[in-house]
Residue frames relative to the residue before (quaternion, step in Angstrom):
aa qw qx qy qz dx dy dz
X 1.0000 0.0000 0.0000 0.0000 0.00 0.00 0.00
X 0.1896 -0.6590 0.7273 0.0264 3.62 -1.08 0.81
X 0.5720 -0.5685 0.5339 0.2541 3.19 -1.73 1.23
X 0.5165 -0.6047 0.5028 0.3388 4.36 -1.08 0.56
X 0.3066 0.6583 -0.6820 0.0871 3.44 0.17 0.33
X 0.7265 -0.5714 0.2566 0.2825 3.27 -1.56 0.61
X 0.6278 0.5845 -0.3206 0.4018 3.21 1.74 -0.18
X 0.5525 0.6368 -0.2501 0.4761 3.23 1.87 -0.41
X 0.5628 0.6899 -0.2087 0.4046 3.17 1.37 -1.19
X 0.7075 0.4381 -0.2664 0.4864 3.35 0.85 -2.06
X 0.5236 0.5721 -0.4801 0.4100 3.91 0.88 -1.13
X 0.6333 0.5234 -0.3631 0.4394 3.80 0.04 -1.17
X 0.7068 0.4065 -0.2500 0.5222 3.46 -0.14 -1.09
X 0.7603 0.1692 -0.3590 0.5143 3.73 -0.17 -0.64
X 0.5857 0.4318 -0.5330 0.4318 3.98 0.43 0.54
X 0.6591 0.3307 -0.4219 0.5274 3.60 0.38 -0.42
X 0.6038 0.4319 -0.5231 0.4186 4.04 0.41 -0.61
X 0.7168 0.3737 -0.4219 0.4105 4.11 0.26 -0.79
X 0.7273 0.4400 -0.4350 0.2969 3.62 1.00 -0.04
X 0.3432 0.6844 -0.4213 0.4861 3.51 1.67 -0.22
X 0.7763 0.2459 -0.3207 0.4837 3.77 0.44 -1.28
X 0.5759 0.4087 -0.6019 0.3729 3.83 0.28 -0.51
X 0.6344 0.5041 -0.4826 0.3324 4.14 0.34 -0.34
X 0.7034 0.4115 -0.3866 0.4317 3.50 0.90 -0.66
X 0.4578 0.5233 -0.5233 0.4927 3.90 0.74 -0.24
X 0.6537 0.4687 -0.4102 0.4298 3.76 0.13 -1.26
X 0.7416 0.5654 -0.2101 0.2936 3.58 0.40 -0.88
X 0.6251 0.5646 -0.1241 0.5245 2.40 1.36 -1.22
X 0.7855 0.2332 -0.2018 0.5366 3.81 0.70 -0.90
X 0.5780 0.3315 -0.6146 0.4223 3.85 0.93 0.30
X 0.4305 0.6266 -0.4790 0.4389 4.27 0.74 0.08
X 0.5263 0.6221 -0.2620 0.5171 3.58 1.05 -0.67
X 0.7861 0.4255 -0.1635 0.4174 3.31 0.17 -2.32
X 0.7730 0.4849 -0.2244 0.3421 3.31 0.91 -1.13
X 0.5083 0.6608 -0.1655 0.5269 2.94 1.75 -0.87
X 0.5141 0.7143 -0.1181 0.4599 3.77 1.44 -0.94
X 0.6779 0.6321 0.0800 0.3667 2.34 0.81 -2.40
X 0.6576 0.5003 -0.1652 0.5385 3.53 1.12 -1.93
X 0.7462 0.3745 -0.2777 0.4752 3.92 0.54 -0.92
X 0.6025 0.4481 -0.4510 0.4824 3.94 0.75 0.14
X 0.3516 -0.5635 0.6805 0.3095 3.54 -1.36 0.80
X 0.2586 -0.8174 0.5138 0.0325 3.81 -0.69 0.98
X 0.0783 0.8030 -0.5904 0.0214 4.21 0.36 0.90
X 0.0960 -0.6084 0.7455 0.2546 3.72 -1.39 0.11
X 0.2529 -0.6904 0.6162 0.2823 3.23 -1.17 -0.20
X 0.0820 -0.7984 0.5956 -0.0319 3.71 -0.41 0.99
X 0.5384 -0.5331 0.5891 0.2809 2.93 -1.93 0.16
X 0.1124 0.8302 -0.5377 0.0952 3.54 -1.05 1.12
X 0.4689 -0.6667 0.4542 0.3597 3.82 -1.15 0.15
X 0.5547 -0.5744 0.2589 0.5434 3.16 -0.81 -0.12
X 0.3008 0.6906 -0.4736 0.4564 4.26 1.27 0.55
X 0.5264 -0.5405 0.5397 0.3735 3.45 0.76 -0.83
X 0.6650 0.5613 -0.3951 0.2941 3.88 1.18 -1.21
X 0.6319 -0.5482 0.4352 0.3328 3.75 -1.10 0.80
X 0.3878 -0.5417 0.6616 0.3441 3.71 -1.19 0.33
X 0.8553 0.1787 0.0771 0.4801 3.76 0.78 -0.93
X 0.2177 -0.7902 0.5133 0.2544 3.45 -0.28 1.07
X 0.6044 -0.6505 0.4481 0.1037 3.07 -2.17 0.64
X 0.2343 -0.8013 0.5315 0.1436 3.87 0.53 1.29
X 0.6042 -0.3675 0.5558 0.4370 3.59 -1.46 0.04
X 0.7419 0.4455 -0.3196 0.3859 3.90 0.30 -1.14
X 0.4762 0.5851 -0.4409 0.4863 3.68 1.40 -0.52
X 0.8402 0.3519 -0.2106 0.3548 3.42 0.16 -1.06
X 0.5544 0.4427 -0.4895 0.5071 3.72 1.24 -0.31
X 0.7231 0.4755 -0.3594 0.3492 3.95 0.81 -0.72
X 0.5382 0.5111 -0.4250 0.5182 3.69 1.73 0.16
X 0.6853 0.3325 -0.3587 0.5395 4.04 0.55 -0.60
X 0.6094 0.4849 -0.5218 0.3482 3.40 0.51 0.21
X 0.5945 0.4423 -0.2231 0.6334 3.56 0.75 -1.41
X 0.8513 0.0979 -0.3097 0.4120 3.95 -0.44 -0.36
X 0.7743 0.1354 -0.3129 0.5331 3.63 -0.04 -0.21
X 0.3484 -0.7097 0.5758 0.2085 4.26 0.59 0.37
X 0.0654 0.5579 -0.6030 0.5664 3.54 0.91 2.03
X 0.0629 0.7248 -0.6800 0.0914 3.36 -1.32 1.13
X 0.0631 -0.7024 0.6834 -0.1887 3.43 -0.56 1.95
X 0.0823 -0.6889 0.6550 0.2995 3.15 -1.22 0.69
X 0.8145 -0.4850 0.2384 0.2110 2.75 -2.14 1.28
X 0.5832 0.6774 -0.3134 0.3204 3.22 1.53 -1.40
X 0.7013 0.4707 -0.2135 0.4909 3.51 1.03 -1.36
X 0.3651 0.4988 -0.6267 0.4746 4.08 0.50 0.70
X 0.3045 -0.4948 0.8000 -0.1503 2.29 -2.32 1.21
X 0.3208 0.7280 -0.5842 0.1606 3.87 0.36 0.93
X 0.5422 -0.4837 0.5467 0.4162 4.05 -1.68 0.68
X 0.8100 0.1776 -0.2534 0.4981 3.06 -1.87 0.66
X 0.5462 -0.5781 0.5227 0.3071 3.77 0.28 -0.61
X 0.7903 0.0209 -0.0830 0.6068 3.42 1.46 -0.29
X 0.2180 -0.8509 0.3482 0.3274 3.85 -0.52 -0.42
X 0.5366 -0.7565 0.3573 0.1101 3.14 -0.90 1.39
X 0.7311 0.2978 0.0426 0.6123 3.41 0.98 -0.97
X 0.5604 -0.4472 0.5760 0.3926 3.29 -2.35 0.57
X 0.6454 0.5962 -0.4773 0.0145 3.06 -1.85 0.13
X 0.6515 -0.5524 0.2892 0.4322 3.68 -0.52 -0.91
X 0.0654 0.8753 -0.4792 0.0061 3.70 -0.55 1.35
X 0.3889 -0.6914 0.5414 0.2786 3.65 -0.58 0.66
X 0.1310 -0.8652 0.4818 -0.0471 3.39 -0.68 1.32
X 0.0654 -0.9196 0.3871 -0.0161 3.80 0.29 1.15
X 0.4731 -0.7298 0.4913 0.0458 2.92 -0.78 1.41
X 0.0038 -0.7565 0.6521 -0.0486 3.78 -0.67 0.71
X 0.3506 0.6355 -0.6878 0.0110 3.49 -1.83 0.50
X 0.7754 -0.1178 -0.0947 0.6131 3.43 -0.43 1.14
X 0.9153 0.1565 0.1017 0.3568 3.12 -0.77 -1.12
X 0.5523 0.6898 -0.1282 0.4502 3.04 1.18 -1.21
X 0.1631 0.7267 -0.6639 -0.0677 3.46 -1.07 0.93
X 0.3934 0.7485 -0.5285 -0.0755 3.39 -1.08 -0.36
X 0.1997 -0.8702 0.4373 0.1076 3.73 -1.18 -0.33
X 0.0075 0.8125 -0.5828 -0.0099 3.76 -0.18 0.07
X 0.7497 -0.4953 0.4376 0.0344 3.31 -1.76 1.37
X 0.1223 0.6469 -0.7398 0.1385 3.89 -0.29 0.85
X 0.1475 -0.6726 0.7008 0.1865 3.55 -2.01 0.66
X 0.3931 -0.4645 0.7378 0.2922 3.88 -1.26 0.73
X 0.1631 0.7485 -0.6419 0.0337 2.81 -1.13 0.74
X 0.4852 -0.7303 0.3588 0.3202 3.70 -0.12 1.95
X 0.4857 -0.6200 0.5734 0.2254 4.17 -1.11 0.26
């Protein structure tokens, strides 16, 4: 603890104001990514049977470490929004992105090898 003197005070305030704006940049450029993200048709290729059901399921980190490495889009994993919590199967899922306020989402297809 530090005593409130007015020089302490102003320090506080201009730390929480530069952290207010680093949040709106973040916001501002995952709204971009996601936004990016919406205008790309988005395929993995996966292992499947002939059912469609995955040999391996699909984590949130699988998919931030595919738009990174193929379209070089950096989401962290943390901020998915995926059904079931993981995915199980080929096909098409809408995948939604959340941080604070923030909503948004964009379209990947499983697509079987």
């Amino acid at each position: 603890a530090i005593p409130a003197t007015e020089r302490a005070v102003e320090a506080r305030d201009r730390r929480i104001q530069g952290a207010l704006a680093e949040k709106a940049v973040q916001h501002i450029l995952l709204d971009k990514a996601v936004q990016d993200l919406c205008t790309l048709a988005i395929e993995i290729p996966v292992k499947a049977n002939e059912q469609g059901n995955l040999f391996s399921k699909i984590h949130a980190e699988d998919i931030a470490m595919f738009l990174m490495k193929e379209h070089r889009i950096a989401i962290d994993p943390k901020l998915f929004s995926i059904p079931e919590g993981v995915l199980k199967r080929v096909g098409t899922y809408t995948i939604g992105v959340a941080e604070g306020e923030y909503r948004g989402s964009f379209s990947i297809v499983l697509v079987a090898q």
